[in-house]
mmCIF file of the N, C-alpha and C atoms, coordinates in Angstrom:
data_MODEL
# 
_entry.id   MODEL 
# 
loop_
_atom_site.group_PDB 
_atom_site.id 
_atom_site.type_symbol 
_atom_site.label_atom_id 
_atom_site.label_alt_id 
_atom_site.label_comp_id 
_atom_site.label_asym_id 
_atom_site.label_entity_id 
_atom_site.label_seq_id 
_atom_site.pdbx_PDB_ins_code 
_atom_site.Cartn_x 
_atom_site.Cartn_y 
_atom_site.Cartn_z 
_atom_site.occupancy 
_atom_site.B_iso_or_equiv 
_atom_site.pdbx_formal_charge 
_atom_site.auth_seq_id 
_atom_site.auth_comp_id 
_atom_site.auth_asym_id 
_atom_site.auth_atom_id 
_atom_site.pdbx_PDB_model_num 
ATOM 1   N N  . UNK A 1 1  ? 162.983 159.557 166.579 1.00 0.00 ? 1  UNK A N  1 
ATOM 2   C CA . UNK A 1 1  ? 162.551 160.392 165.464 1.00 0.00 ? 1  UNK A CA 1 
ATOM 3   C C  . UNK A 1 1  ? 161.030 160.516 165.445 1.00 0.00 ? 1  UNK A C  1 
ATOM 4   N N  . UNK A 1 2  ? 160.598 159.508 165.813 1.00 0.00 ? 2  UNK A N  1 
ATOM 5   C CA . UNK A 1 2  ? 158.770 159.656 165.900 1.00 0.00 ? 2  UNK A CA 1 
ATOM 6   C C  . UNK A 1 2  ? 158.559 160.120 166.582 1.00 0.00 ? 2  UNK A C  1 
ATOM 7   N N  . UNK A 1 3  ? 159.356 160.240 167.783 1.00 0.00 ? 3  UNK A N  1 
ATOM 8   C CA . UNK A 1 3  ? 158.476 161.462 168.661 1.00 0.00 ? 3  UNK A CA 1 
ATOM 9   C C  . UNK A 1 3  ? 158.385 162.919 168.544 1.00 0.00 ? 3  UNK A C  1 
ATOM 10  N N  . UNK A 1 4  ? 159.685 163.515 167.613 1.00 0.00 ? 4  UNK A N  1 
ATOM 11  C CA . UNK A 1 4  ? 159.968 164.141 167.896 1.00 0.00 ? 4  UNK A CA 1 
ATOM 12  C C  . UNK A 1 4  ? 158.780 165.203 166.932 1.00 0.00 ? 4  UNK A C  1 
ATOM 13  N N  . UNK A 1 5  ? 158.089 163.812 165.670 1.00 0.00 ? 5  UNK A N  1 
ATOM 14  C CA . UNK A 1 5  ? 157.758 164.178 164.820 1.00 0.00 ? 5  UNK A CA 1 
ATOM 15  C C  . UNK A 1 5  ? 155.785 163.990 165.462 1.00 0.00 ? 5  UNK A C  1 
ATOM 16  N N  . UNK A 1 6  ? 155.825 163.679 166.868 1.00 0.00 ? 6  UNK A N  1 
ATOM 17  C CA . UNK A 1 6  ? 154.774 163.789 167.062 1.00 0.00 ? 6  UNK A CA 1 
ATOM 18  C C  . UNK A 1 6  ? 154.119 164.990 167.678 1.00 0.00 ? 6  UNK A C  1 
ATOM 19  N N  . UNK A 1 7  ? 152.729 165.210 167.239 1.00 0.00 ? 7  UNK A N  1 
ATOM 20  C CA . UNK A 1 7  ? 152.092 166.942 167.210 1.00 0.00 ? 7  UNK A CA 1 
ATOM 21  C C  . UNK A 1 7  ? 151.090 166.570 168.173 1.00 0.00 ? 7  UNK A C  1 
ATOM 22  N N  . UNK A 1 8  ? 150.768 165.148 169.174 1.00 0.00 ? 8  UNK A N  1 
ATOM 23  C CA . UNK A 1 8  ? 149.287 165.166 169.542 1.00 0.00 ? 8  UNK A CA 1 
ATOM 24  C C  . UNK A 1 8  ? 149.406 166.246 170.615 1.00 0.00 ? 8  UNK A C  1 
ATOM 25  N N  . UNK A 1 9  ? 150.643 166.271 171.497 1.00 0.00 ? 9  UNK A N  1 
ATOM 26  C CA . UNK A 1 9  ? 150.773 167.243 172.469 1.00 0.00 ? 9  UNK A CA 1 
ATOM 27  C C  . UNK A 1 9  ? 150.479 168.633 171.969 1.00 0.00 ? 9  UNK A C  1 
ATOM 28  N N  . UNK A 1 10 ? 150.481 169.338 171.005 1.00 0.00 ? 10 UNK A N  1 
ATOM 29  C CA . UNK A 1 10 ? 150.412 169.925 170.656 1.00 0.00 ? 10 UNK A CA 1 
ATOM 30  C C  . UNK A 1 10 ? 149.160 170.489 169.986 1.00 0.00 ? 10 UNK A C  1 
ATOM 31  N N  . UNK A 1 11 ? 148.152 169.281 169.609 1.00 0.00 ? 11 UNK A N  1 
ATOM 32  C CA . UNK A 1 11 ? 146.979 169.073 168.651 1.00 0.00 ? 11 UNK A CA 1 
ATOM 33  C C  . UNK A 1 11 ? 145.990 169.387 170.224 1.00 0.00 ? 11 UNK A C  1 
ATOM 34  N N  . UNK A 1 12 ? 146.693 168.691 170.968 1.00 0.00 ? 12 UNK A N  1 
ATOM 35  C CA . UNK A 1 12 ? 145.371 168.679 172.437 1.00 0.00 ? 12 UNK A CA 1 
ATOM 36  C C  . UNK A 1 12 ? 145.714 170.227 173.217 1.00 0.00 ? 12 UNK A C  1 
ATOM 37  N N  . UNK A 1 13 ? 146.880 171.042 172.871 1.00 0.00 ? 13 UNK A N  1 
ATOM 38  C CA . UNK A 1 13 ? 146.812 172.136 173.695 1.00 0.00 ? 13 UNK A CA 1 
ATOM 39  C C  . UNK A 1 13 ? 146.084 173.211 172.924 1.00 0.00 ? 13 UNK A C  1 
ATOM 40  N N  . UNK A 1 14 ? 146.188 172.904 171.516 1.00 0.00 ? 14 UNK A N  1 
ATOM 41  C CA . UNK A 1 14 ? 145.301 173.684 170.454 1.00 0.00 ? 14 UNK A CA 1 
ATOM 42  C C  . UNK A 1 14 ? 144.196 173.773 170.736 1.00 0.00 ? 14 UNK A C  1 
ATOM 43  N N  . UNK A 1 15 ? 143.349 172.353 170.833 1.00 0.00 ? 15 UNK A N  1 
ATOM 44  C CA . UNK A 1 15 ? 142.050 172.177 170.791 1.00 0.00 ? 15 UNK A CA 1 
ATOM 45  C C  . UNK A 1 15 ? 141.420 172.712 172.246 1.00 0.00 ? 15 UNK A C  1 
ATOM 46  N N  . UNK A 1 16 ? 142.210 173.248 173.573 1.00 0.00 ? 16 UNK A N  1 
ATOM 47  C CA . UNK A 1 16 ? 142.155 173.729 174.846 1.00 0.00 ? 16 UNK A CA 1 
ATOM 48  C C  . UNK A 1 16 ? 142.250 175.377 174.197 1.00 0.00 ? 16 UNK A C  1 
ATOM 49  N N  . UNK A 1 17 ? 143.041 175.882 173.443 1.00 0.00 ? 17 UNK A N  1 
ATOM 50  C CA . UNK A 1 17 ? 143.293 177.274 173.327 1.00 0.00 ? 17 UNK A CA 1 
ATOM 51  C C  . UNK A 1 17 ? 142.028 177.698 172.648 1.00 0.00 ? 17 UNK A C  1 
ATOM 52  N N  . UNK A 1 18 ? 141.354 176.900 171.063 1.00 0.00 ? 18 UNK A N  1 
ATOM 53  C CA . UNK A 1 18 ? 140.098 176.986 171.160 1.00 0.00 ? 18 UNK A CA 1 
ATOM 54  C C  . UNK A 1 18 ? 139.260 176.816 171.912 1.00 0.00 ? 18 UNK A C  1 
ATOM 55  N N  . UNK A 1 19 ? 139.276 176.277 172.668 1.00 0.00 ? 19 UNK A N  1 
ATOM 56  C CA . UNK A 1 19 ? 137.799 176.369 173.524 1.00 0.00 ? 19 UNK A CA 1 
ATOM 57  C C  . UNK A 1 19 ? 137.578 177.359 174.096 1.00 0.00 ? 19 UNK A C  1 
ATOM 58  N N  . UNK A 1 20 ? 138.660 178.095 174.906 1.00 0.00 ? 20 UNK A N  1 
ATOM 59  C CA . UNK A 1 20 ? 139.140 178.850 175.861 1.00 0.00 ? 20 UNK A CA 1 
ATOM 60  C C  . UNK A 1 20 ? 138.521 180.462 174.941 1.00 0.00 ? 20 UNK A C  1 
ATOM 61  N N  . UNK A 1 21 ? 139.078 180.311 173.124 1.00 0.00 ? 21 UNK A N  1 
ATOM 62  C CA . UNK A 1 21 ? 138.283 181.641 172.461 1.00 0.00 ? 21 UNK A CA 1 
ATOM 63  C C  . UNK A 1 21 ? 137.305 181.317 172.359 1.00 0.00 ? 21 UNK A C  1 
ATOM 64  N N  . UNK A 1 22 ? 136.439 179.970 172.115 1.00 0.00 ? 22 UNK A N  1 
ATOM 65  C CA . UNK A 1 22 ? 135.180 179.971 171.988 1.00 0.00 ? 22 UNK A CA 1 
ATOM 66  C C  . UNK A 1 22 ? 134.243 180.407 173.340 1.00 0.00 ? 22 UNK A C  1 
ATOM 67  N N  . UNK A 1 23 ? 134.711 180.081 174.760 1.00 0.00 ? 23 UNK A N  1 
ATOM 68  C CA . UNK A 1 23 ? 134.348 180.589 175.814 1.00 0.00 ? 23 UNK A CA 1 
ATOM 69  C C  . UNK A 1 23 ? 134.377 182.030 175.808 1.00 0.00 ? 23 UNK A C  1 
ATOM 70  N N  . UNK A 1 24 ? 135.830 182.938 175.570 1.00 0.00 ? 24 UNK A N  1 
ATOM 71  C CA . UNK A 1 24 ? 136.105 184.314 175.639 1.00 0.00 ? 24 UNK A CA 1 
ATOM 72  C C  . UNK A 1 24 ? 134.975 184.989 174.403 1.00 0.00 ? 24 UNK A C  1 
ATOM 73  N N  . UNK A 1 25 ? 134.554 184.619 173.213 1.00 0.00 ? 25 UNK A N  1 
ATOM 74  C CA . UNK A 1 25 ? 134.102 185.192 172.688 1.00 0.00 ? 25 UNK A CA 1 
ATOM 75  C C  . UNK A 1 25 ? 132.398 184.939 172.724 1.00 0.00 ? 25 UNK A C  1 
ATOM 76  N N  . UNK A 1 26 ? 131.889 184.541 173.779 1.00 0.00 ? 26 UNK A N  1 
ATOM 77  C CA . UNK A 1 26 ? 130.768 184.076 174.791 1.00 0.00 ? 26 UNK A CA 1 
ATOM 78  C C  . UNK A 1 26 ? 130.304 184.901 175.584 1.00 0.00 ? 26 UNK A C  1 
ATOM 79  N N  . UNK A 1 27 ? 131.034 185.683 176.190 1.00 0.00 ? 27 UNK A N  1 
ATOM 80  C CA . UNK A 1 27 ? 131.879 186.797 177.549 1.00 0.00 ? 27 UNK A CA 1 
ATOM 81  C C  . UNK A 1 27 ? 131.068 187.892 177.323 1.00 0.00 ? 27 UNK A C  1 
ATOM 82  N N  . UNK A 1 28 ? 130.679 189.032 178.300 1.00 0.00 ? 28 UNK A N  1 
ATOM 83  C CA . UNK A 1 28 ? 130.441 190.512 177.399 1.00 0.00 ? 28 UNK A CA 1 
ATOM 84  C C  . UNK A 1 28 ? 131.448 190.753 178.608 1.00 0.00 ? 28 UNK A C  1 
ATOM 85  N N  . UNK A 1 29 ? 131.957 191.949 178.097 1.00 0.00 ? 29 UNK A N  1 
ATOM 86  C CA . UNK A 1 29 ? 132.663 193.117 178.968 1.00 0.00 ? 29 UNK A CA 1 
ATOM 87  C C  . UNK A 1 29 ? 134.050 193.271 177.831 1.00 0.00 ? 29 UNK A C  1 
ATOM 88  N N  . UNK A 1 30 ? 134.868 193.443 178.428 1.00 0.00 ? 30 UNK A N  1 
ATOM 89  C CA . UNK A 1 30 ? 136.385 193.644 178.035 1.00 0.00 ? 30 UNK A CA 1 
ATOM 90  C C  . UNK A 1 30 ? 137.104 192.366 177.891 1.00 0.00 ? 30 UNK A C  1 
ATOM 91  N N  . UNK A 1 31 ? 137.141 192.204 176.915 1.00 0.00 ? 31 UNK A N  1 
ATOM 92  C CA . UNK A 1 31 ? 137.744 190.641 176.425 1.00 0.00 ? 31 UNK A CA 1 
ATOM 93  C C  . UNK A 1 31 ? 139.026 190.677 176.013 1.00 0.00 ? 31 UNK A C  1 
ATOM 94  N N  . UNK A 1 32 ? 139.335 191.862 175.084 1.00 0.00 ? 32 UNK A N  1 
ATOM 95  C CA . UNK A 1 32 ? 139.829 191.854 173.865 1.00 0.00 ? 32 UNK A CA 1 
ATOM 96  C C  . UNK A 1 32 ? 141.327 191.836 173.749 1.00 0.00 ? 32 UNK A C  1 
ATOM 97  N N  . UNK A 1 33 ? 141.944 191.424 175.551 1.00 0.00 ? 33 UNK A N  1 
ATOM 98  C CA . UNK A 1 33 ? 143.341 191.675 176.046 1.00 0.00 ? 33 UNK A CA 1 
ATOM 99  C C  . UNK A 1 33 ? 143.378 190.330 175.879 1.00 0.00 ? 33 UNK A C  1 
ATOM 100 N N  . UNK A 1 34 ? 142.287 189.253 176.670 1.00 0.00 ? 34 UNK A N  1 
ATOM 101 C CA . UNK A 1 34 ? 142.265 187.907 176.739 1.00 0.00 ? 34 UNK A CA 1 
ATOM 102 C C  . UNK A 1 34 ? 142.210 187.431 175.477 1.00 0.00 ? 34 UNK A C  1 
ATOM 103 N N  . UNK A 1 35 ? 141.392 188.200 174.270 1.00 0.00 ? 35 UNK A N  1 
ATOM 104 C CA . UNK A 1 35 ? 141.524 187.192 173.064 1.00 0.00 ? 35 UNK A CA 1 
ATOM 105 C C  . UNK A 1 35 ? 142.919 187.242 172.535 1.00 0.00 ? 35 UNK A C  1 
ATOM 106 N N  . UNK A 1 36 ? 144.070 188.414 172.652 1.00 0.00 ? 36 UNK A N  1 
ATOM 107 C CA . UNK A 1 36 ? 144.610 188.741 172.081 1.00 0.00 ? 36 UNK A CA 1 
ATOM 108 C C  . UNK A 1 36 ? 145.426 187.641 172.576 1.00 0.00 ? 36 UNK A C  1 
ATOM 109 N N  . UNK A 1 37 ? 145.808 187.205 173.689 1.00 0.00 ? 37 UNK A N  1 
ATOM 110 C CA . UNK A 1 37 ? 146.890 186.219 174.482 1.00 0.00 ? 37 UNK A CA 1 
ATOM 111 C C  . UNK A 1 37 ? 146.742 185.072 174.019 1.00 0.00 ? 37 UNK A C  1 
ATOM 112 N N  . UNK A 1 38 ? 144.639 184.616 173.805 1.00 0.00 ? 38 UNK A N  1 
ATOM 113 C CA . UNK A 1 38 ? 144.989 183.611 173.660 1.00 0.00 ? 38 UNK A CA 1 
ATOM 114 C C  . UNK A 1 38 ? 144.965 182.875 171.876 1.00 0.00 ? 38 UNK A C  1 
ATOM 115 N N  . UNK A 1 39 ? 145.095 184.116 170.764 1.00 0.00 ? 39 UNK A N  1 
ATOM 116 C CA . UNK A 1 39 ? 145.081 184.006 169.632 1.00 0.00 ? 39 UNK A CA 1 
ATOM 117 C C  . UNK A 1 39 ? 147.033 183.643 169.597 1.00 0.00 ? 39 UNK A C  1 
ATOM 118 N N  . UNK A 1 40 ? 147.679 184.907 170.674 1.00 0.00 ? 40 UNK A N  1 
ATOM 119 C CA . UNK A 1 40 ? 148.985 184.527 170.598 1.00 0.00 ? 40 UNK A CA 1 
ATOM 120 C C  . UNK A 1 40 ? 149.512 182.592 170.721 1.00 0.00 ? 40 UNK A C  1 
ATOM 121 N N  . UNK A 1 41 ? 148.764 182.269 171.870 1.00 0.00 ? 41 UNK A N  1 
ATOM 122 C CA . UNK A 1 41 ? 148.919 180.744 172.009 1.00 0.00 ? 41 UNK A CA 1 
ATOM 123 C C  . UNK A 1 41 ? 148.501 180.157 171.003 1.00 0.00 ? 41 UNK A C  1 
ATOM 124 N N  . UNK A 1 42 ? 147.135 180.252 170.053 1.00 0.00 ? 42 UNK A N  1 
ATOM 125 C CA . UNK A 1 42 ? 147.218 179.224 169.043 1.00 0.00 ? 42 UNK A CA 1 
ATOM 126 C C  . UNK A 1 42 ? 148.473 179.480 168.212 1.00 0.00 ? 42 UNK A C  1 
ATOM 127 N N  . UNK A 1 43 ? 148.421 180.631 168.171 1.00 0.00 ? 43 UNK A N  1 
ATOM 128 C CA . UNK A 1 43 ? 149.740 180.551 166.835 1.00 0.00 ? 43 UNK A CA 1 
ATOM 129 C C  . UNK A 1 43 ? 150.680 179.987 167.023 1.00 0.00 ? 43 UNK A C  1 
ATOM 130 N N  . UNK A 1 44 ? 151.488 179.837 168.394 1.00 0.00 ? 44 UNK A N  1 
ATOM 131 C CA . UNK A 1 44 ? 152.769 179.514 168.842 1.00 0.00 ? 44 UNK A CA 1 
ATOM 132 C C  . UNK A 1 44 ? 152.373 178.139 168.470 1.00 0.00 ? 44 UNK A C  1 
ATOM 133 N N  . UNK A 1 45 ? 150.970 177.366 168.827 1.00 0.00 ? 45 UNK A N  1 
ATOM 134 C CA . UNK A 1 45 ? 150.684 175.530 168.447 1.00 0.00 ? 45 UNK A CA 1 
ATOM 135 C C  . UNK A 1 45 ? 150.540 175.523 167.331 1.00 0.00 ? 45 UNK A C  1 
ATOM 136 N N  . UNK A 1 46 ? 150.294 176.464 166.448 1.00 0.00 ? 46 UNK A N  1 
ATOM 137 C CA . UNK A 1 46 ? 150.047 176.110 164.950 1.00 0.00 ? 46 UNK A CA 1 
ATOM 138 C C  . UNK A 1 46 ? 151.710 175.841 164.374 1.00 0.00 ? 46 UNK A C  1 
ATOM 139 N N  . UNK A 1 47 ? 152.387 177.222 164.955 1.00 0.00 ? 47 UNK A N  1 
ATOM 140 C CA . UNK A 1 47 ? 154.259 176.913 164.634 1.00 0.00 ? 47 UNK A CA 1 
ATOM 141 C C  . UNK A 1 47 ? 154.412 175.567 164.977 1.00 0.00 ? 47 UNK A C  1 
ATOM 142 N N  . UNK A 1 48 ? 154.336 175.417 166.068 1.00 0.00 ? 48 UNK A N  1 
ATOM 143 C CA . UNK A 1 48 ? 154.873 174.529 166.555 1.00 0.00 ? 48 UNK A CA 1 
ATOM 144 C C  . UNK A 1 48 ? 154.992 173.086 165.657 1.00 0.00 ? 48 UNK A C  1 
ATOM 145 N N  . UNK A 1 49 ? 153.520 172.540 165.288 1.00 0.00 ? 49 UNK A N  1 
ATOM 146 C CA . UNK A 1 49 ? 152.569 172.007 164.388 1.00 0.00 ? 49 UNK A CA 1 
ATOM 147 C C  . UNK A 1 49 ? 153.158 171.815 162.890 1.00 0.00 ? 49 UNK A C  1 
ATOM 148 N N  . UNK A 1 50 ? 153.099 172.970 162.558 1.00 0.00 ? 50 UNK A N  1 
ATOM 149 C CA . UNK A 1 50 ? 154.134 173.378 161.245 1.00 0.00 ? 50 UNK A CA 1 
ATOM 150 C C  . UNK A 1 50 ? 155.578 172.781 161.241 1.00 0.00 ? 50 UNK A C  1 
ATOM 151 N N  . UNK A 1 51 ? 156.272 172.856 161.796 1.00 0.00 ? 51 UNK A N  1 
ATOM 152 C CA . UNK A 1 51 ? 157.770 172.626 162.190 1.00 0.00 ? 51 UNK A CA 1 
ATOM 153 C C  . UNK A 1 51 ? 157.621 171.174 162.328 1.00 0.00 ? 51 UNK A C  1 
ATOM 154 N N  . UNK A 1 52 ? 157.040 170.287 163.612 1.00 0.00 ? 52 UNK A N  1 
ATOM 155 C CA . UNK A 1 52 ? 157.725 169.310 163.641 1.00 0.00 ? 52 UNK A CA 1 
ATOM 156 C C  . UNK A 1 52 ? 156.839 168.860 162.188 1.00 0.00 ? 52 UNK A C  1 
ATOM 157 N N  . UNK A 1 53 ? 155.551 168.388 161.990 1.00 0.00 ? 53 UNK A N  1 
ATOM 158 C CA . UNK A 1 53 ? 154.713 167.842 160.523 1.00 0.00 ? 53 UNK A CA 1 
ATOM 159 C C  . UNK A 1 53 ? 155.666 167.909 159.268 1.00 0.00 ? 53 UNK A C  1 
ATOM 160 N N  . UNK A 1 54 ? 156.176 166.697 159.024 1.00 0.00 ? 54 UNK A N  1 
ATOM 161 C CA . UNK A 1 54 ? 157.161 166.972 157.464 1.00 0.00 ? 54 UNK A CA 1 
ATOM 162 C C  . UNK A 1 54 ? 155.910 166.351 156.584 1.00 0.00 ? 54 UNK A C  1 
ATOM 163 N N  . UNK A 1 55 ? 154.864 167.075 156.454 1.00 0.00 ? 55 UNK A N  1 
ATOM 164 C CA . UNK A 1 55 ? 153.843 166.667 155.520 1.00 0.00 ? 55 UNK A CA 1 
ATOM 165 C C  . UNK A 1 55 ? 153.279 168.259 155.063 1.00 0.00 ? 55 UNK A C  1 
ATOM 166 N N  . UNK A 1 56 ? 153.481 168.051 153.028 1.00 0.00 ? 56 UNK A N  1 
ATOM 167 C CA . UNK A 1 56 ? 152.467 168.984 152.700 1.00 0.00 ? 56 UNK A CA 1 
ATOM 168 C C  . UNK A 1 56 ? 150.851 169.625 153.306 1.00 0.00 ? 56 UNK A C  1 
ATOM 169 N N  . UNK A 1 57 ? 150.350 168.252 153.520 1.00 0.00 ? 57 UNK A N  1 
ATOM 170 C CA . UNK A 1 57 ? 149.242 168.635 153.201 1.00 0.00 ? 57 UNK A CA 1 
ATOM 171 C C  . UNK A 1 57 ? 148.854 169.526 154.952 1.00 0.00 ? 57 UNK A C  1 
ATOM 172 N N  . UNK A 1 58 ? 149.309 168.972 156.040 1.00 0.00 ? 58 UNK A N  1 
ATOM 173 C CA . UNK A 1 58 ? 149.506 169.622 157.559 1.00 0.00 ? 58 UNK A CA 1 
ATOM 174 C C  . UNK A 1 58 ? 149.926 171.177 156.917 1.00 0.00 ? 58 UNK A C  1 
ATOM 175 N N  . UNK A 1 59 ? 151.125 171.191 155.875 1.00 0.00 ? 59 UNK A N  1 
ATOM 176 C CA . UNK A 1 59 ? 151.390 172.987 156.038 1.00 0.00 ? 59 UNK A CA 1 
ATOM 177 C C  . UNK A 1 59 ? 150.729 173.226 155.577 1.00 0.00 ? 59 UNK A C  1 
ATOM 178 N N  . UNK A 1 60 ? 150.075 173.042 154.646 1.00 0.00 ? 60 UNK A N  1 
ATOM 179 C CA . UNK A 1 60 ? 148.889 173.905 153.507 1.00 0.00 ? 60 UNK A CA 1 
ATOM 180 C C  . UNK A 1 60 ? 147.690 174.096 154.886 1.00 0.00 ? 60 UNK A C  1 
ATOM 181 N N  . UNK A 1 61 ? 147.482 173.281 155.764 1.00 0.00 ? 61 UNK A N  1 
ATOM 182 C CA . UNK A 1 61 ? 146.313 173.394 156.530 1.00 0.00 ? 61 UNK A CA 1 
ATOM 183 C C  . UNK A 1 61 ? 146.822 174.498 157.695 1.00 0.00 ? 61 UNK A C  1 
ATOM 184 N N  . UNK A 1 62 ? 148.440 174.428 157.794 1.00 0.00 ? 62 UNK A N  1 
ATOM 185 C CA . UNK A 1 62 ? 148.656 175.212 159.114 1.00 0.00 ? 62 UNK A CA 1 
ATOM 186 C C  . UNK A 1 62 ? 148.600 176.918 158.522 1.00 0.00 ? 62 UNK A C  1 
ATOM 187 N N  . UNK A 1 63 ? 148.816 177.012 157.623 1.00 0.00 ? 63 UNK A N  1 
ATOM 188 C CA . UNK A 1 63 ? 149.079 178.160 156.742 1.00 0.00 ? 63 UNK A CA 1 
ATOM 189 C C  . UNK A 1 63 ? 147.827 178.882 156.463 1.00 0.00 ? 63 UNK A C  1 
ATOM 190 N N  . UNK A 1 64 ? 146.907 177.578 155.886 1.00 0.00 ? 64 UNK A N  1 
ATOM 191 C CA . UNK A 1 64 ? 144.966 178.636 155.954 1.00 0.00 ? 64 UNK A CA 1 
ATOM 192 C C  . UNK A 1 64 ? 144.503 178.780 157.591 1.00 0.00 ? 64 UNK A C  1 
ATOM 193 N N  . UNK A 1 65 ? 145.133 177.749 158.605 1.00 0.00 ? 65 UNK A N  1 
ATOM 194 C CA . UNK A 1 65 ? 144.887 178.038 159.992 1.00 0.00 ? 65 UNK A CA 1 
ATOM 195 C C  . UNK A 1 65 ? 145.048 179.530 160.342 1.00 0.00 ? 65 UNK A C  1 
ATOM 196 N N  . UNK A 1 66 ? 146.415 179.758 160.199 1.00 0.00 ? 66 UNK A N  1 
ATOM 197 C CA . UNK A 1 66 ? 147.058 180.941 160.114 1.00 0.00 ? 66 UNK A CA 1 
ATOM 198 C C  . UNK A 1 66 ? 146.708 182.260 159.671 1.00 0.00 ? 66 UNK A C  1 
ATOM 199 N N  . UNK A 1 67 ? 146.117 182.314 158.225 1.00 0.00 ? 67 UNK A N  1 
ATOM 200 C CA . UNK A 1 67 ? 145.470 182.892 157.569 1.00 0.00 ? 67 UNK A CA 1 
ATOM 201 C C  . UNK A 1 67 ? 144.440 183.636 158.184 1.00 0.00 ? 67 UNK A C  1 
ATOM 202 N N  . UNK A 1 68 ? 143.446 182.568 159.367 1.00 0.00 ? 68 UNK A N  1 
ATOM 203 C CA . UNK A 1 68 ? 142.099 182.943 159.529 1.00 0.00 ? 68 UNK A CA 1 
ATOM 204 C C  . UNK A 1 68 ? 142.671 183.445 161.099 1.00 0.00 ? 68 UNK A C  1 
ATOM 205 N N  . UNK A 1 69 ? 144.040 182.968 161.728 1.00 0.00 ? 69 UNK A N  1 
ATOM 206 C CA . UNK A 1 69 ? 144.017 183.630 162.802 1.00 0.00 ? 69 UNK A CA 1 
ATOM 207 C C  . UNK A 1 69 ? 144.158 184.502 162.659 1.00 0.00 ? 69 UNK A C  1 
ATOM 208 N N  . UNK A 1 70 ? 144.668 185.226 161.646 1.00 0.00 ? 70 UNK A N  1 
ATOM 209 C CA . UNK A 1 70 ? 145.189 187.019 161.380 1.00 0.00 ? 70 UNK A CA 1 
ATOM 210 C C  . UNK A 1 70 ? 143.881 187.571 161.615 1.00 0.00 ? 70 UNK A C  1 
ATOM 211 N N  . UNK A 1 71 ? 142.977 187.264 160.647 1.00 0.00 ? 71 UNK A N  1 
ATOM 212 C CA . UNK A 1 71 ? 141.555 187.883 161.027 1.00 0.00 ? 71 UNK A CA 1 
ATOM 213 C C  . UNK A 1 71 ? 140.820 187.968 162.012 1.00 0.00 ? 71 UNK A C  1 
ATOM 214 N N  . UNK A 1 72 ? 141.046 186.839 163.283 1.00 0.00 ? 72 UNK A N  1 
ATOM 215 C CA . UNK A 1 72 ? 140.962 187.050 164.404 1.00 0.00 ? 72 UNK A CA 1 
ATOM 216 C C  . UNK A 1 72 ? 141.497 187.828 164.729 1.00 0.00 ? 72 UNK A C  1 
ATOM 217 N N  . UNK A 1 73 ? 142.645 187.653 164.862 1.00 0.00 ? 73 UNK A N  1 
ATOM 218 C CA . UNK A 1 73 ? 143.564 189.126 166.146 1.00 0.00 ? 73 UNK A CA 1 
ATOM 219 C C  . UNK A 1 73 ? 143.197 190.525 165.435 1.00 0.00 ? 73 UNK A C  1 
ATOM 220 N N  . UNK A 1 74 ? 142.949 190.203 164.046 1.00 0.00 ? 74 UNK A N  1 
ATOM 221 C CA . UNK A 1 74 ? 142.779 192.292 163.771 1.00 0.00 ? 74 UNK A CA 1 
ATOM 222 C C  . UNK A 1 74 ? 141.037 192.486 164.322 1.00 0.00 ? 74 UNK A C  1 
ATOM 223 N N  . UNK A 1 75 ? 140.175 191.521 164.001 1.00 0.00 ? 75 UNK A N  1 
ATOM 224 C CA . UNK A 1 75 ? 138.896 191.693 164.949 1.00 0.00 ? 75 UNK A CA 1 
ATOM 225 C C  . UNK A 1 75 ? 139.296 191.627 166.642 1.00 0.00 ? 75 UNK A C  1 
ATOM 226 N N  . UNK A 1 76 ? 139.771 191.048 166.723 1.00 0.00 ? 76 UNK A N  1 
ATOM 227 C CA . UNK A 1 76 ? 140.447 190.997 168.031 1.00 0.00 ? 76 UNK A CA 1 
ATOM 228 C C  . UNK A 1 76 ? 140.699 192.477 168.924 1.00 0.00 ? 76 UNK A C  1 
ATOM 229 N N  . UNK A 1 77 ? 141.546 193.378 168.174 1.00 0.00 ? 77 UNK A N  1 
ATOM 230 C CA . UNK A 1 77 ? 141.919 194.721 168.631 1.00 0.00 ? 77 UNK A CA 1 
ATOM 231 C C  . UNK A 1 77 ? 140.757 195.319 168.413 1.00 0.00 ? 77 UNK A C  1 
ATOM 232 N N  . UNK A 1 78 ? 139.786 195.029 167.732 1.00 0.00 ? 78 UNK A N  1 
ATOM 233 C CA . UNK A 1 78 ? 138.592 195.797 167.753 1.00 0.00 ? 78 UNK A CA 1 
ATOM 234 C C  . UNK A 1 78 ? 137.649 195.810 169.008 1.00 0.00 ? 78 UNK A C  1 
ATOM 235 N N  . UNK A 1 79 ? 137.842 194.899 169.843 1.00 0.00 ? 79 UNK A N  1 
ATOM 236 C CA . UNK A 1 79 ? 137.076 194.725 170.987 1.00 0.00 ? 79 UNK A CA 1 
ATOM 237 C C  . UNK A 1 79 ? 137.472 195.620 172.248 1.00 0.00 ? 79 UNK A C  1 
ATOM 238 N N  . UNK A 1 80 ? 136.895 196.188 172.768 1.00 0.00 ? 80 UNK A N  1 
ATOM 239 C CA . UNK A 1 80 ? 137.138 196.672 173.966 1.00 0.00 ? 80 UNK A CA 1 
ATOM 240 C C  . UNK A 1 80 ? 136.275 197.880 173.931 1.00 0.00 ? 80 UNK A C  1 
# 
């Protein structure tokens, strides 16, 4: 049951998918295919994150996570 309820795998592929936008949004040229893929990957770790975490206070955080990725991906389509 603890494992199943463990997120670090998940916490360390996050903290790789950020870096990866903090690099892409570093970049000049045509990005805005790459941010879009890799905004798709945080979200799938934020679900992910969400689901196994049986703790309030993780959803309230995955949910404003969430929140601010939307605003990424619609700046996101703005690039190119």
């Amino acid at each position: 049951m603890a494992e199943r309820l463990d997120v670090a795998e998940e916490l360390v592929r996050l903290d790789t998918h950020l870096g990866h936008l903090r690099q892409l949004l570093g970049e000049a040229g045509a990005v805005g295919r790459k941010l879009d893929f890799v905004i798709q990957e945080v979200g799938r770790e934020l679900n992910t994150i969400a689901s196994k975490a049986q703790d309030a206070g993780v959803s309230t955080l995955v949910i404003d996570a969430k929140a601010e990725l939307e605003k990424l991906r619609e700046q996101a389509q703005n690039v190119e």
